[in-house]
C-alpha positions as CSV (number, residue, x, y, z in Angstrom):
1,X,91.5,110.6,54.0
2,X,90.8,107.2,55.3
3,X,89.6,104.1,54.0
4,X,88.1,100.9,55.7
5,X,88.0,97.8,54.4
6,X,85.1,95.4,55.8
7,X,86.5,91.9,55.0
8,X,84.0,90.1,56.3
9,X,81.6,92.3,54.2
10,X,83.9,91.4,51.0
11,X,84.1,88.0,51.5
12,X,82.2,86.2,53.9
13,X,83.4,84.9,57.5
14,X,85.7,82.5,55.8
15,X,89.1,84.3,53.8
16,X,90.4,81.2,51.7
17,X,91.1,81.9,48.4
18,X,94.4,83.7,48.0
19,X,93.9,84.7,44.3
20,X,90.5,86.3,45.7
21,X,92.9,88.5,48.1
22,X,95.0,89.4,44.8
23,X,92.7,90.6,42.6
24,X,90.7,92.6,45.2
25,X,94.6,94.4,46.0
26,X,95.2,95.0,42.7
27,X,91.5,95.9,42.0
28,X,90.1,97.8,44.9
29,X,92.6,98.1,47.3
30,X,96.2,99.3,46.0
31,X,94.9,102.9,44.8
32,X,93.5,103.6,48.3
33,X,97.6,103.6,49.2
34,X,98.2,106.9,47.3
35,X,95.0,108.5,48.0
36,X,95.0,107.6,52.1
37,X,96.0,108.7,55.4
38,X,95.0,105.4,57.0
39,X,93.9,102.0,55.7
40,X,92.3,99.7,57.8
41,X,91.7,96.2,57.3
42,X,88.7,95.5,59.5
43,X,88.8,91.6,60.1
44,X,85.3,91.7,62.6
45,X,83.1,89.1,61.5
46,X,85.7,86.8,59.8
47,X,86.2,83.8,62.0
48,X,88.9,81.9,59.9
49,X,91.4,82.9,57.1
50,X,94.3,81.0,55.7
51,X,98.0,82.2,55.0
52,X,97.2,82.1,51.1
53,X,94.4,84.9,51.8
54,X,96.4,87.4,54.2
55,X,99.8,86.6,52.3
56,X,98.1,87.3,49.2
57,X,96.0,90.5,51.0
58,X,98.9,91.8,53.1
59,X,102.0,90.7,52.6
60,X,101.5,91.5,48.8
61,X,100.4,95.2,50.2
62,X,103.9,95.5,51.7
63,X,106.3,94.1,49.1
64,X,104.5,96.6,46.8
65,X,104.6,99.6,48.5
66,X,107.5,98.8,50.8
67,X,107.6,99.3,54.3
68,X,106.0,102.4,54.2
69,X,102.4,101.7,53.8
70,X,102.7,99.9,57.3
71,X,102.4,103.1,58.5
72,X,99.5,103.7,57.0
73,X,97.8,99.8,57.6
74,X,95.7,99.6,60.8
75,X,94.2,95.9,61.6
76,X,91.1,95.4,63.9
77,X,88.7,92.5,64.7
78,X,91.3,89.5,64.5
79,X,90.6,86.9,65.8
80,X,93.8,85.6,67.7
81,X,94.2,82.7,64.9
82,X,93.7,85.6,62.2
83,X,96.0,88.0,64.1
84,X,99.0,85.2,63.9
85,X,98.4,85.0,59.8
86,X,98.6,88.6,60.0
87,X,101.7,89.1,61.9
88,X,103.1,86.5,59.1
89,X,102.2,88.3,56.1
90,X,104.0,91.4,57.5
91,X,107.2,89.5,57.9
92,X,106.7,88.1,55.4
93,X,106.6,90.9,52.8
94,X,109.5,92.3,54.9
95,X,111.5,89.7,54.4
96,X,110.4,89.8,50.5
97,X,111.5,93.5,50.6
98,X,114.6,93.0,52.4
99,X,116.0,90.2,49.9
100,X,115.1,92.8,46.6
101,X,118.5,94.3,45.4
102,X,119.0,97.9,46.5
């Protein structure tokens, strides 16, 4: 099964507010995890985000799911400005993941 998110569709061109991004993971988005083949978080549309929306969004996906669900996570329409954020979240919940006690 797959699952597409449409952020822009969610929230509007502009992903600000981080706790926005947390209660739609916990919400909406975290059960799709189990359920799915592929996850994608389709970014087309959205022409600026900040870290505390994607950290919130992605790097919260990783840290509680581990490194696994990457697998799973497909990105498309970022912006190059959005796709930076991105790439940040993921190291950042990597690096979230790797300083958790085995």
């Amino acid at each position: 099964m797959k699952h597409t998110v449409h952020l822009a569709e969610e929230f509007g061109p502009r992903l600000s507010d981080g706790e926005d991004a947390y209660a739609f993971r916990m919400n909406s988005l975290d059960r799709y995890v189990s359920m799915c083949d592929q996850i994608t978080l389709d970014f087309t549309g959205v022409r600026i985000a900040n870290s505390s929306f994607v950290n919130a969004l992605v790097s919260g996906l990783i840290t509680d799911h581990r490194e696994e669900v990457l697998e799973k996570l497909v990105f498309k329409g970022c912006l190059p400005t959005v796709r930076v954020l991105v790439e940040a979240g993921i190291d950042l919940g990597l690096s979230k993941i790797a300083e958790q006690p085995a």
